[in-house]
C-alpha positions in Angstrom: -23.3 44.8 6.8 -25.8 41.7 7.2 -29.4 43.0 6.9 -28.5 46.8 7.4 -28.9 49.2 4.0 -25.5 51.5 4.8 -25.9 55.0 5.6 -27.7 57.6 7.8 -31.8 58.2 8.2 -33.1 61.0 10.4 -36.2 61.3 11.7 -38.4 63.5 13.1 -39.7 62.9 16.6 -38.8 65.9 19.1 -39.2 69.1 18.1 -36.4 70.8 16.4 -33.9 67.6 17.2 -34.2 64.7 14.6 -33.3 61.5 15.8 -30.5 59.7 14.0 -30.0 56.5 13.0 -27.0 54.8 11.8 -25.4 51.5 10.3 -22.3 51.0 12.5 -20.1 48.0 13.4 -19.4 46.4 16.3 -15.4 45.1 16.2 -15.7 41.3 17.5 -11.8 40.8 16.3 -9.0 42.0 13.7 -11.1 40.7 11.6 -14.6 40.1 12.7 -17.3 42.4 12.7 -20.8 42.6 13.8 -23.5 45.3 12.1 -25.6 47.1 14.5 -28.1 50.0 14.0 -27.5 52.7 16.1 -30.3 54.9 16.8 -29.9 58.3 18.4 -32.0 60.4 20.4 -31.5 64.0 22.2 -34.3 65.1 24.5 -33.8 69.0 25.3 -35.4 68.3 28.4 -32.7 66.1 29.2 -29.9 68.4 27.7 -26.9 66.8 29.1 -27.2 63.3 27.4 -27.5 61.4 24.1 -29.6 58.7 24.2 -28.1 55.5 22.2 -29.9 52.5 21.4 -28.2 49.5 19.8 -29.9 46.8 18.0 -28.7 43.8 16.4 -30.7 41.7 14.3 -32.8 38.8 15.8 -31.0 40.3 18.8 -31.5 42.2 22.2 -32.1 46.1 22.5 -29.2 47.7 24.8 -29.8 51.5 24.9 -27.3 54.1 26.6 -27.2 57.8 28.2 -23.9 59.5 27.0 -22.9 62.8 27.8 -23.2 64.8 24.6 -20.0 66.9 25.2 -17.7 63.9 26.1 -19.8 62.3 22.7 -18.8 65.8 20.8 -15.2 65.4 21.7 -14.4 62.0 21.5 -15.1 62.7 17.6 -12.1 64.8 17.3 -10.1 63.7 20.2 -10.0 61.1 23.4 -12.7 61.7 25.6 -14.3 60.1 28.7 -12.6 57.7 31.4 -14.5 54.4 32.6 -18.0 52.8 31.4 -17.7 55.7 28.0 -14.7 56.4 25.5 -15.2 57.9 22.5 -11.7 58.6 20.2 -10.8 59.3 16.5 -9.6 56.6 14.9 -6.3 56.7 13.4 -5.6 57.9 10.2 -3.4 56.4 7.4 0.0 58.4 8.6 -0.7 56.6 11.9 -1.9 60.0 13.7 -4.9 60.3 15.6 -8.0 62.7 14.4 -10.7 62.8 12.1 -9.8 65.2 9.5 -8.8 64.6 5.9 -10.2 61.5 5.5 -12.3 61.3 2.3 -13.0 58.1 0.2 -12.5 58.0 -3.6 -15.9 59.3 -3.9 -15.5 62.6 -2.3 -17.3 61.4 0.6 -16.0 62.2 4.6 -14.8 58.7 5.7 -13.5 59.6 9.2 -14.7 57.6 11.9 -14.6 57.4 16.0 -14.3 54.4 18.2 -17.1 54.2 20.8 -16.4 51.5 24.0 -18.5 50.9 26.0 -18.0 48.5 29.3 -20.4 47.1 32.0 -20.1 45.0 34.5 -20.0 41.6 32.2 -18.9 43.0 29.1 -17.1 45.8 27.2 -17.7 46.3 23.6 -16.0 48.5 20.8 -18.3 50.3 17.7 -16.8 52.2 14.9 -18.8 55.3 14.2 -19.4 57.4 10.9 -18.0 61.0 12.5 -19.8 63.1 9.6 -23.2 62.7 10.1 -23.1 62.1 14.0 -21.1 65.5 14.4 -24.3 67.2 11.9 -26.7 65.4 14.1 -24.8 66.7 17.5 -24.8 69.9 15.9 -28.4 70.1 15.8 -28.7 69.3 19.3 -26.3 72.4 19.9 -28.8 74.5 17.8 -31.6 73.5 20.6 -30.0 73.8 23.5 -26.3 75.4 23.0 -23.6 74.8 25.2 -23.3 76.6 28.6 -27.3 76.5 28.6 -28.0 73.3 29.6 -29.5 73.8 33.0 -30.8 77.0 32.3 -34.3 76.1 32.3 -33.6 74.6 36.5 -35.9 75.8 38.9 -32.9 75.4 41.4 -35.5 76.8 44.0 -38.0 74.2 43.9 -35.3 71.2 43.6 -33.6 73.0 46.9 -36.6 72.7 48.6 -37.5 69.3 47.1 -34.3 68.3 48.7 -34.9 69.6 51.5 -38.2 68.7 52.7 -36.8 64.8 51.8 -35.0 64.9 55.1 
């Protein structure tokens, strides 16, 4: 991939979540591809979403909010309708999923597609599903499923919402 070293780097910037960046391609054609570094981000205080930003060199920054349980999914099955799809790609017996598919090396190969679409343009990545699904399972570790809005003062936003009238 043109410029990018392969491979996975996290670091450290909110507490208890690293970020995560990745090496990833964007599919231009059967056989055209464009490297891109993925970077991303989970902020607890924004528990529903992933932050992604995309980056291609001597190119423009695009960054996106995807919901981390349709992003969770999408590794192991088709998730999300519209503007977000993530899905397994297809492994070699022509099946869809994730599982069982290691290079010579020992290493997890399995990837996910990621499309994206706005108004002007859709796009399609391929996505490394073993160290995303670690990464999302750190995110878990902060703020685990079902306990996402837990923190809500409902109250206050009521009354915030309220008081706007």
């Amino acid at each position: 991939m043109s410029g990018h070293r392969p491979g996975a780097r996290a670091n450290r910037t909110t507490p208890g979540v690293p970020d995560l960046t990745l090496d990833i391609e964007r599919v231009l054609g059967l056989s055209a591809r464009q490297a891109v570094r993925a970077g991303f981000r989970y902020d607890p205080e924004h528990p529903l979403v992933v932050s992604v930003e995309l980056r291609v060199d001597g190119g423009p920054c695009v960054r996106w909010r995807i919901g981390r349980d349709l992003l969770r999914r999408g590794l192991s099955a088709r998730s999300g309708l519209g503007d977000v799809q993530v899905r397994p790609s297809e492994r070699a017996d022509g099946t869809e999923g994730a599982e069982g598919t290691e290079g010579a090396d020992g290493t997890d190969r399995a990837t996910a597609w990621l499309r994206l679409v706005s108004a002007d343009t859709a796009a399609l990545f391929e996505l490394p599903v073993a160290p995303l699904a670690k990464w999302l399972a750190h995110t878990y570790e902060a703020v685990p499923a079902g306990h996402e809005l837990a923190a809500v003062d409902w109250d206050t936003i009521t009354t915030g919402l309220l008081d706007a009238r």
